[in-house]
Each structure stands twice: as C-alpha cells, then as structure tokens.
GURO-967745 format. One line per 4 residues: their letters; for each residue x negated, y negated, z negated of C-alpha. Coordinates in Angstrom, 3 decimals. Example, Ala and Ser with C-alpha at 12.3 -4.5 7.8 and 13.67 -1.06 7.14 Angstrom:
! GURO-967745
AS = -12.300:4.500:-7.800 ~ -13.670:1.060:-7.140
This chain:
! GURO-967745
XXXX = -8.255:2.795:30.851 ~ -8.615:4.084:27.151 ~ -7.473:7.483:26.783 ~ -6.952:10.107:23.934
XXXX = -10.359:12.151:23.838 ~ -10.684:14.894:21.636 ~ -10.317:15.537:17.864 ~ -12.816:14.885:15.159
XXXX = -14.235:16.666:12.175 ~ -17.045:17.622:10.282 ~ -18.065:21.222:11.678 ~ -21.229:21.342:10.544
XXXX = -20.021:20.619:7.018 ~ -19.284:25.111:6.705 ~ -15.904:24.029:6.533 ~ -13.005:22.912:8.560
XXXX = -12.449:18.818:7.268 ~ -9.111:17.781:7.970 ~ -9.407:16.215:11.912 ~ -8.615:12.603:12.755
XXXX = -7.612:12.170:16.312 ~ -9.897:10.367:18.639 ~ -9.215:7.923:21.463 ~ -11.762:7.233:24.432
XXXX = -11.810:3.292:24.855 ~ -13.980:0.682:26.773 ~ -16.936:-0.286:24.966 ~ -16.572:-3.734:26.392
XXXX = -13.456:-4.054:24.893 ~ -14.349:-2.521:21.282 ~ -17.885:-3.258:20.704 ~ -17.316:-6.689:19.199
XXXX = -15.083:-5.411:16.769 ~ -17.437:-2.468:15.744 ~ -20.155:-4.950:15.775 ~ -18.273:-7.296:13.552
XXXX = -17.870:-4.646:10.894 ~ -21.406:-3.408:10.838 ~ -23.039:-6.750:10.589 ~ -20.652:-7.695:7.875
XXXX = -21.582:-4.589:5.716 ~ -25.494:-5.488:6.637 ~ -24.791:-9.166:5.285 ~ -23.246:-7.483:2.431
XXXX = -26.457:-5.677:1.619 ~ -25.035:-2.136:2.837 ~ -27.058:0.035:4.538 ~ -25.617:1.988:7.810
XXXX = -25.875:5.593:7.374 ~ -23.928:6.707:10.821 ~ -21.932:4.829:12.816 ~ -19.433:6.011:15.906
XXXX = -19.790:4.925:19.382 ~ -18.112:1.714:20.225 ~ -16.303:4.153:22.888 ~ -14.315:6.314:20.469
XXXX = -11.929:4.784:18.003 ~ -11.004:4.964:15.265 ~ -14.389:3.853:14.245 ~ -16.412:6.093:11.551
XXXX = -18.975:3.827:9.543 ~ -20.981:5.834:6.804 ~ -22.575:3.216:4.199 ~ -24.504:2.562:1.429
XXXX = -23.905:-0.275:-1.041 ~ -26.763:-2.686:-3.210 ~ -24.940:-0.558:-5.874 ~ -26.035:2.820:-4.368
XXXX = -22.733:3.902:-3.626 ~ -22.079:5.860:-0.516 ~ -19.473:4.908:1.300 ~ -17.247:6.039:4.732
XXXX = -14.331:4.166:6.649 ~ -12.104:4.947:8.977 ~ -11.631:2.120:10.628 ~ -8.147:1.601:13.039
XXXX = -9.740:-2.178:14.333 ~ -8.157:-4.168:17.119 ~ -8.376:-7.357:18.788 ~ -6.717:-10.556:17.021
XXXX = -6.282:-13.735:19.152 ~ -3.552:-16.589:19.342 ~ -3.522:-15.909:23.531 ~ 0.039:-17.984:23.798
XXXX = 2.989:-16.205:25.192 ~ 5.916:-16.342:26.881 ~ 8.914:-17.185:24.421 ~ 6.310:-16.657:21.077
XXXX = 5.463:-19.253:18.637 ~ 2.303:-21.558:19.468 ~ 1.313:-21.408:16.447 ~ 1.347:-17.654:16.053
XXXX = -1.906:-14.860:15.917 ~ -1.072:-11.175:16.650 ~ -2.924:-8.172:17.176 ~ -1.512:-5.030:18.858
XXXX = -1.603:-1.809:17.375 ~ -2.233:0.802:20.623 ~ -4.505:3.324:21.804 ~ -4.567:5.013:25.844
XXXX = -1.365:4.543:27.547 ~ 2.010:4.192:25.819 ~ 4.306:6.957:25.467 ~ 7.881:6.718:24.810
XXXX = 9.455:8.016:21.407 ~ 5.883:9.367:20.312 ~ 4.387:8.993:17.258 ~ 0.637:8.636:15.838
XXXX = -0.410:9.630:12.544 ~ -2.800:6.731:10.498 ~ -5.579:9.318:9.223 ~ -6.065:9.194:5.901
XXXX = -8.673:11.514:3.975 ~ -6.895:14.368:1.280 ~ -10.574:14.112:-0.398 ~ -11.178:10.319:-0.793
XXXX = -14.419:10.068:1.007 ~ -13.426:8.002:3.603 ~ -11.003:4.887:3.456 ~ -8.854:4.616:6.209
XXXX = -8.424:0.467:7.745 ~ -5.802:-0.749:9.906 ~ -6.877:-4.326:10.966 ~ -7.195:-6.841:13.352
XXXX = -10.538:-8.544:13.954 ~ -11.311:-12.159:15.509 ~ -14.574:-12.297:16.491 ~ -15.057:-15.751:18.011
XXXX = -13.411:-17.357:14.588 ~ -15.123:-14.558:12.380 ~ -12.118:-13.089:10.554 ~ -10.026:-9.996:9.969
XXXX = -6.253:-9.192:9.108 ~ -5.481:-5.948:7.703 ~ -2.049:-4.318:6.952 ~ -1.403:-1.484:4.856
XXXX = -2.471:1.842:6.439 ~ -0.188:4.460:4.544 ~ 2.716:1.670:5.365 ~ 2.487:2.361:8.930
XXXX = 2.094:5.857:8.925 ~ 2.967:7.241:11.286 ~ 3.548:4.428:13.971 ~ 4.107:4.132:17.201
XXXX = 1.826:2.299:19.439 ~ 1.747:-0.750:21.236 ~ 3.399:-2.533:18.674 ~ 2.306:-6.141:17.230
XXXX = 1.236:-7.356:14.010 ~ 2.029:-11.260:13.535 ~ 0.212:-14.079:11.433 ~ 0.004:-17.848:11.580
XXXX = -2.413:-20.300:12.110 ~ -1.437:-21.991:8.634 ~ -2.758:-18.045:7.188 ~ -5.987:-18.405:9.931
XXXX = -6.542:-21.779:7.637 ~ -5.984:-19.991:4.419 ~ -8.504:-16.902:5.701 ~ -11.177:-19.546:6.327
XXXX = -10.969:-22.587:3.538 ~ -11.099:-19.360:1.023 ~ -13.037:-16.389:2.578 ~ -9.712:-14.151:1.103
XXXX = -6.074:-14.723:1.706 ~ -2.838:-12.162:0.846 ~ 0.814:-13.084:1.701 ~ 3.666:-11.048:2.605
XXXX = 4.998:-10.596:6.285 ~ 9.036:-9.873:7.036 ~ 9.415:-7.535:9.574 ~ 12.904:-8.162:11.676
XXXX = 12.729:-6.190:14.205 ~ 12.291:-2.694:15.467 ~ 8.796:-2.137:14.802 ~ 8.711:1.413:12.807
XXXX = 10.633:4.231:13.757 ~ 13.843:2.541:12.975 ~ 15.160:-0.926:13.240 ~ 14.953:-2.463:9.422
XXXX = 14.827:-5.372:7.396 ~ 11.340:-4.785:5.431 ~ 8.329:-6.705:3.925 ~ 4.511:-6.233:3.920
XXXX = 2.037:-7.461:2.536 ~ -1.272:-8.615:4.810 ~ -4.823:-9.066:3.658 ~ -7.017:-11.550:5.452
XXXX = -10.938:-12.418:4.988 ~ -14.149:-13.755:6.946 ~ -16.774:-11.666:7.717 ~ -18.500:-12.466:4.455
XXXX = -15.259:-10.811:2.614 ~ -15.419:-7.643:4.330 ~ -17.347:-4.841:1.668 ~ -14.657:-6.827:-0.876
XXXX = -11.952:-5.480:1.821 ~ -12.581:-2.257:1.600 ~ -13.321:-1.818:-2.208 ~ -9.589:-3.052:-2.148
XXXX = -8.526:-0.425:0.616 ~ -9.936:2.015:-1.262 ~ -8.290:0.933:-4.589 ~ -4.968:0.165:-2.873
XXXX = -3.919:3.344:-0.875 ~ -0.809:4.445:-1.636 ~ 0.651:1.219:-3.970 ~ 3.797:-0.465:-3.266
XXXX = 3.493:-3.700:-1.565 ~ 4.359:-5.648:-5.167 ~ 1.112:-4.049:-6.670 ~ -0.701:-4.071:-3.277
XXXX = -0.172:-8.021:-3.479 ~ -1.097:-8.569:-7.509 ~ -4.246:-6.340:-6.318 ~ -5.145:-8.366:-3.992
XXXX = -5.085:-11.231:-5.670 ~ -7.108:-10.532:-8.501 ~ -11.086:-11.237:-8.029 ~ -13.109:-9.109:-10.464
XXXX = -11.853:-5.841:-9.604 ~ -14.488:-6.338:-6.771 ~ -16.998:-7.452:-8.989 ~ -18.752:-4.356:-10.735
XXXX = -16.707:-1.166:-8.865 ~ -19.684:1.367:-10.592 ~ -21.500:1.566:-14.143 ~ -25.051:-0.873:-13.987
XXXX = -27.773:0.986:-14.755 ~ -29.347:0.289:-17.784 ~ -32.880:0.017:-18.702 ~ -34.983:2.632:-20.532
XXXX = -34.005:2.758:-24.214 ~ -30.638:0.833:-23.657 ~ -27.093:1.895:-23.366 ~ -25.216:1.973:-20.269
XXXX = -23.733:-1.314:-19.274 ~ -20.175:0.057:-18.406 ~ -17.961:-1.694:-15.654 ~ -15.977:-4.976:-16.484
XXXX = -13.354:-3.946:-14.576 ~ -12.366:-0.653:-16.447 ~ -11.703:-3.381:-19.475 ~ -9.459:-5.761:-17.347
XXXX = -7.303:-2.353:-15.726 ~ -6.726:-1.533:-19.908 ~ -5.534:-5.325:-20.602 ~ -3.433:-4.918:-17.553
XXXX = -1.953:-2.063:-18.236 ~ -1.539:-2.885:-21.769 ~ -2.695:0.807:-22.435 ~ -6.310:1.962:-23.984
XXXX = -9.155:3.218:-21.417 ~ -7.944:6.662:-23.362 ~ -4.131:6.559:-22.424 ~ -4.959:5.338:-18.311
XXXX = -6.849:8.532:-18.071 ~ -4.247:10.769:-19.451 ~ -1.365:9.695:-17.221 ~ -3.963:10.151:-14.479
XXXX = -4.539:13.925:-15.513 ~ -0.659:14.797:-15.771 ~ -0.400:13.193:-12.314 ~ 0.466:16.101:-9.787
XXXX = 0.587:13.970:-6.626 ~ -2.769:12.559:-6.893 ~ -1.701:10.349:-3.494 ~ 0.296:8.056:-5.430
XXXX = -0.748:4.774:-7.075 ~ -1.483:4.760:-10.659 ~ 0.313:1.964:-11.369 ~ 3.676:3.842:-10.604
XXXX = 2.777:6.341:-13.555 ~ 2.281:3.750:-15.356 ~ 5.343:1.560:-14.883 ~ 7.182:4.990:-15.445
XXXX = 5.258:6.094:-18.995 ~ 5.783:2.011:-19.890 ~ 9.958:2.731:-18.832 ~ 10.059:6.224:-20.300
XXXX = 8.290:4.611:-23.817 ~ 11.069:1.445:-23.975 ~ 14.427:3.871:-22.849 ~ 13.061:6.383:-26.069
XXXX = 13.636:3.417:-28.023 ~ 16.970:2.942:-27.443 ~ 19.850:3.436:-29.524 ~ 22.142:6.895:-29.090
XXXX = 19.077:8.376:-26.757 ~ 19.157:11.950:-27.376 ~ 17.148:12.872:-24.657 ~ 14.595:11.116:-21.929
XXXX = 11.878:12.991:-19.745 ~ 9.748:12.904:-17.229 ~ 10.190:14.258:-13.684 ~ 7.279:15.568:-11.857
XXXX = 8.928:16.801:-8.826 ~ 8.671:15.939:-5.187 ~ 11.570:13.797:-4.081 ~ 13.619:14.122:-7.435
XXXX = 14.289:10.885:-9.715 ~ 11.064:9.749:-12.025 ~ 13.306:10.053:-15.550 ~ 16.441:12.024:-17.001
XXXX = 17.929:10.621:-19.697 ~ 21.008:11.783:-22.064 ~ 22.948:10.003:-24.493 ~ 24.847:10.655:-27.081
XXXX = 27.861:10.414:-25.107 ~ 28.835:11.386:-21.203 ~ 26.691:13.089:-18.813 ~ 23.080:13.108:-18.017
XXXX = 21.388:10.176:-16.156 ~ 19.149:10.084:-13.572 ~ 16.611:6.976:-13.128 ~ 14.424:6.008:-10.504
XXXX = 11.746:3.416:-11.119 ~ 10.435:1.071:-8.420 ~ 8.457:-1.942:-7.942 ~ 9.392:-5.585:-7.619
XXXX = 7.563:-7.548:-4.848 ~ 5.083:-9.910:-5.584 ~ 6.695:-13.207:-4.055 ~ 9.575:-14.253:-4.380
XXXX = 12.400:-15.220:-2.168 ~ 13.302:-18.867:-0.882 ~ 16.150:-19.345:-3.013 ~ 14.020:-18.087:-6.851
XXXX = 15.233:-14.197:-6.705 ~ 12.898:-11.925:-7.140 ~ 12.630:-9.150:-4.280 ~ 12.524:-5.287:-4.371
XXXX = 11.583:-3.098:-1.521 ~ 13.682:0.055:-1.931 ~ 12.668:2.739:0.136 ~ 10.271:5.865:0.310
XXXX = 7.065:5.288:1.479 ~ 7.179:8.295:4.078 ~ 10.301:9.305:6.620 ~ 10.146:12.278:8.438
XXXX = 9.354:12.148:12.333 ~ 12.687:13.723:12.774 ~ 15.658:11.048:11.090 ~ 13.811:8.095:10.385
XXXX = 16.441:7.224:7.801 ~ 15.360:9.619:5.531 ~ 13.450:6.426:4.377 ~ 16.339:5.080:2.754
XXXX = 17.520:6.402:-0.453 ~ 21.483:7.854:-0.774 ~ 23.212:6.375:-3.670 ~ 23.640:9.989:-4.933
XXXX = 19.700:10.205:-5.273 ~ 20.071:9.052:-8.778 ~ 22.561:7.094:-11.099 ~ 20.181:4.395:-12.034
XXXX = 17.546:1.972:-10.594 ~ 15.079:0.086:-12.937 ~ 13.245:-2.235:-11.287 ~ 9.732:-3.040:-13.074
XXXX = 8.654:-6.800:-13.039 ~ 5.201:-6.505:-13.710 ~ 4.073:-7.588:-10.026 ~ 6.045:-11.195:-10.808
XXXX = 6.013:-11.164:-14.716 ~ 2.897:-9.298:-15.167 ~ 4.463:-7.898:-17.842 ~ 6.031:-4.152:-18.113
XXXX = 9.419:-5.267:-18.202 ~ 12.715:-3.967:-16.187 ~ 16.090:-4.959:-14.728 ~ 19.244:-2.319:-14.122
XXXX = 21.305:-1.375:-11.666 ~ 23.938:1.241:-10.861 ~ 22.862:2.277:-7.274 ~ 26.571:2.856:-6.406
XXXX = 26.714:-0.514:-6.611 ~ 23.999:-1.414:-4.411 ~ 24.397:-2.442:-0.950 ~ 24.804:-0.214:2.193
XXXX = 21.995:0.229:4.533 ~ 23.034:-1.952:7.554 ~ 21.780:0.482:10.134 ~ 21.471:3.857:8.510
XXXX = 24.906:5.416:7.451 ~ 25.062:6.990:3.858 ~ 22.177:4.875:2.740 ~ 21.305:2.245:0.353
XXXX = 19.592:-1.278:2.086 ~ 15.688:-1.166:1.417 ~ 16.262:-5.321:1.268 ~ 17.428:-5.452:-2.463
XXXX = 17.567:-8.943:-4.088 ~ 18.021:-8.943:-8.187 ~ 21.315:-10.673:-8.588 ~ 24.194:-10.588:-11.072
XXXX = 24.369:-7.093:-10.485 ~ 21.398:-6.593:-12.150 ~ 20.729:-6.921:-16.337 ~ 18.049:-6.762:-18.808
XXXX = 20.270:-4.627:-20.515 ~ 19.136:-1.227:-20.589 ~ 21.354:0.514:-22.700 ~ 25.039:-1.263:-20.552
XXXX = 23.948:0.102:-17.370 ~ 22.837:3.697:-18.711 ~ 26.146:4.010:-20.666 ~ 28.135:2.878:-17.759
XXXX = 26.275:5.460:-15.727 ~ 27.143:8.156:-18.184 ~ 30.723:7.684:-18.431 ~ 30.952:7.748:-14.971
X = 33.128:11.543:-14.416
C-alpha cells in the first residue's frame, strides 16, 4: 500500500529549499513509468545526473542536455491505460491522479519550484503503447486525489501518427474543489517527444490555457532553447527562437525584456504582460482618454482608465481559449488561476471586481486584438452565489468597440 513518507529538500545545499512532499509507493507499480522517462531523456541525448528511487514519488530526475543545459523535473507520473469500466466509454483512456490512501475533503499541493530549477510534470504514462498525457500542473493545484484525467483513443491516434498532440478537455463534473464547468488543455507525445515536453513545461508554467494551447502548438520554440556556441573568431549564433517570441509579440527583443523587468509577480506568464502593455497602448489611443495605467497589485484589476466624462474604470484583461466552440464562438475561461483551500469560489470573479472585461484574441487571431464587456452583464456563476460563470462565450454582448463599453461603464452612478 503506497503511503505518504517523509518530506524532501536539499539540506546539504546550506540552506533550507522549499520541501516537496514525498509519497512511499510500490516499485512494481512505478518503475515503468520512471523507467519510461529516463530512457526517453537517454534517447534524447540527456545525460542522468540523479535520479529518485522508483519507491518515492514524485520522481526527481536531474539532467543534462546535448546542449549542456542542466536540467531537474519534478515529475507527478501515473499509470495511463484504457482498462474498460463499468458505465465509461470504450473508447476512453484515463489515468488517476492519487497517492497512499484517500482522504476525504483533503487537499495536496502540486510542487512547484519559487527558483525555476526544477519543472514540475503532472502526467500520465503508457508504457506498453509508449506515450504520455500531461495536464497543466499549476491548473490543478492544489487537487485532491484519486481523481481521473480522461482522453480518447481518437487523441491515442493523434499522440502516435504525430509524436505531439494538444487539444482541450471539458471538465463536467466535480473534479477540483468545487463542482464547475471548465476547460483544459492536455499535451500528449511518444517517448521520442519527451525532452520537447518538458522544454514546453518549463516555458508554459503559469499561462492560461489559450496561450498554453498556441504554445503548444508551435514547433521551433523547441528547436534552439540556448545560444550555439560559436567557433573561435566568430560571433555568437543567438537562438532562433528569441526572433520568432519578438514577431509574436509584435514587440522588439528590447521592449519583451522591459515588461519582464517591471513584472512584480515573476509567477505569471509573460504573455499576460504583454496582452496588457498591447491593451494599455490601444485604450491610450482613444478619444476623450484622460487617464489609463497600469495596476501592479495582487488581486486588483490589470488597468484604470478615466475619461473625460463619469467615473473611473476598472479593466481586467484575460485570455481567449485557443479552440473554439461547436457552434463558431470563440471561448474565454474566466476565472483566477488559484482559490483558496478555504471557499473554493474565491475562483470566480464578483462582478464588482472591475467594471470592464477585455478579452484578448491573440490565442485564436494571433493578433493583439480585444472584445468588451460590462461584467454586470455577464452571466451568474451557476453554483457559486455572487459570482460571475468561468464558462464565458463572446456573444452579442460583446463589441470591438472599445470606447461604447468604457463610456457606458463610466456613466454608470
């Protein structure tokens, strides 16, 4: 029976490292997934530094890359299978997120490093048909255990006609803390994908799932991660990627690493900042704008805004999904990325939070454009009383039209 065993950190290090609980589990039960990883990273070129015991978990794999890069994971890795079941879909894979026995009502924390040394995975592994899934760590953090994560055969097809595979997952039922509507996006590979998997961990933490998606799907971020060396006499060959992030962006190499300096909560993706400095620059623009700044505040709205007339107006800016829904509309996932332990519908924003949403396009459009809405006219969270629904399609409610919404925002008394 696997059991909790201890807590882990670097003692020796002549300073207290943040700890990582451990779990005691069955080698025989764990060793092929442990094995999986560390062959794929030897395939890859990689070599193994350290490795944990297949009989603690999460696994800890220290690595170097052909690059010389040194590398460490944290590595949450469970069993995958399509074992059928009792009223489940034939067709359907799963792998169950658990550790020792189950405990009602508690909660486990996803460790993720404050220093960026080690990336933290949250995957399931099928050995027999050499392939992973992975789902977003910081997403489900914290979770509860024994819960499942669910894929399809048609995405097991995907995984191994192309090596790589991203698609989003709707989650119906009460899987987090609190019963919700919500979306996620999975990653998939084969073995031979797995050093590209966590280059994209690594690049991903902390994005929404639109940009987690467009991430995914682009291929030469994985390409050159480091400058080449050069050869004696020559000047350094710099990264391609840096050069596609600045067409991306639309900014210059210069401008990316200034919003990165003024960025207080180093946690969070850069592409937020940068949909915000791209939605502060166009709202400046506008006609009758007096005023429009920045927040850099825990919790508070991303921009205030006055106009010539009426009040001041707060906006918050959030991400579109990648994919959109059945019937054309384009999809936003509207909700913090944290709740607290405590109300798990802190998750869910109040309509009093802030006057005005602006939803950036860029994961659909690739472009840094927005739609409006008045969040008092957003739709009730089904569940969670006094908050707005995290399951936000753009409709009629929403406009191009910057300067209607913020004027109707400002005259409200």
């Amino acid at each position: 029976m696997e059991e909790e065993r201890r807590e882990w950190a670097d003692s020796d290090q002549g300073w207290s490292a943040p700890q990582v609980r451990i779990y005691k589990v069955q080698a025989r039960d764990r060793e092929p997934l442990l094995d999986f990883m560390l062959f794929a990273l030897r395939s890859a070129g990689c070599q193994i530094i350290r490795s944990s015991p297949p009989t603690e978990a999460p696994f800890r794999i220290a690595f170097e890359t052909p690059l010389g890069e040194r590398l460490g994971i944290v590595a949450y890795a469970f069993l995958a299978n399509s074992k059928e079941t009792r009223n489940r879909p034939r067709d359907e894979h799963r792998f169950q997120i658990k550790y020792g026995s189950k405990e009602h009502g508690v909660v486990h924390n996803v460790w993720q490093d404050p220093f960026g040394l080690y990336t933290t995975l949250l995957l399931g592994i099928n050995p027999e048909r050499d392939f992973f899934v992975a789902a977003d760590p910081v997403l489900h953090n914290p979770t509860k255990f024994f819960i499942s994560i669910e894929f399809k055969e048609r995405h097991v097809q995907e995984i191994l006609r192309r090596q790589w595979h991203v698609w989003e997952r709707d989650v119906r039922t009460s899987s987090r803390l609190a019963d919700d509507d919500r979306v996620e996006v999975l990653v998939g590979g084969t073995r031979a994908a797995f050093l590209r998997y966590v280059r994209f961990e690594r690049e991903a933490v902390g994005e929404d799932q639109g940009h987690r998606q467009l991430l995914a799907e682009r291929d030469d971020y994985v390409r050159v991660t480091v400058p080449l060396i050069a050869q004696p006499g020559e000047a350094p060959i710099l990264a391609t990627r840096l050069h596609a992030l600045a067409r991306e962006f639309d900014m210059s190499e210069t401008e990316i690493l200034d919003v990165i300096s003024k960025a207080k909560r180093l946690h969070m993706a850069v592409r937020g900042w940068v949909a915000e400095t791209h939605l502060e620059r166009q709202l400046r623009e506008l006609p009758g704008v007096a005023e429009c700044e920045r927040i850099d505040t825990e919790g508070s709205p991303d921009i205030r805004l006055r106009l010539d007339v009426g009040r001041p107006v707060h906006i918050e800016c959030k991400n579109v999904l990648r994919t959109k829904a059945a019937d054309g509309s384009i999809k936003l996932d509207f909700q913090r990325t944290r709740a607290s332990k405590a109300d798990p519908c802190s998750r869910y924003y109040r309509p009093a939070d802030f006057d005005v949403v602006a939803a950036c396009l860029h994961a659909v459009t690739e472009r840094w454009e927005y739609n409006y809405a008045l969040s008092a006219r957003l739709d009730p969270h089904a569940k969670c009383t006094g908050r707005l629904s995290n399951n936000i399609r753009l409709d009629s409610r929403w406009t191009s039209n910057a300067l209607e919404v913020l004027r109707a925002a400002a005259l409200v008394a």
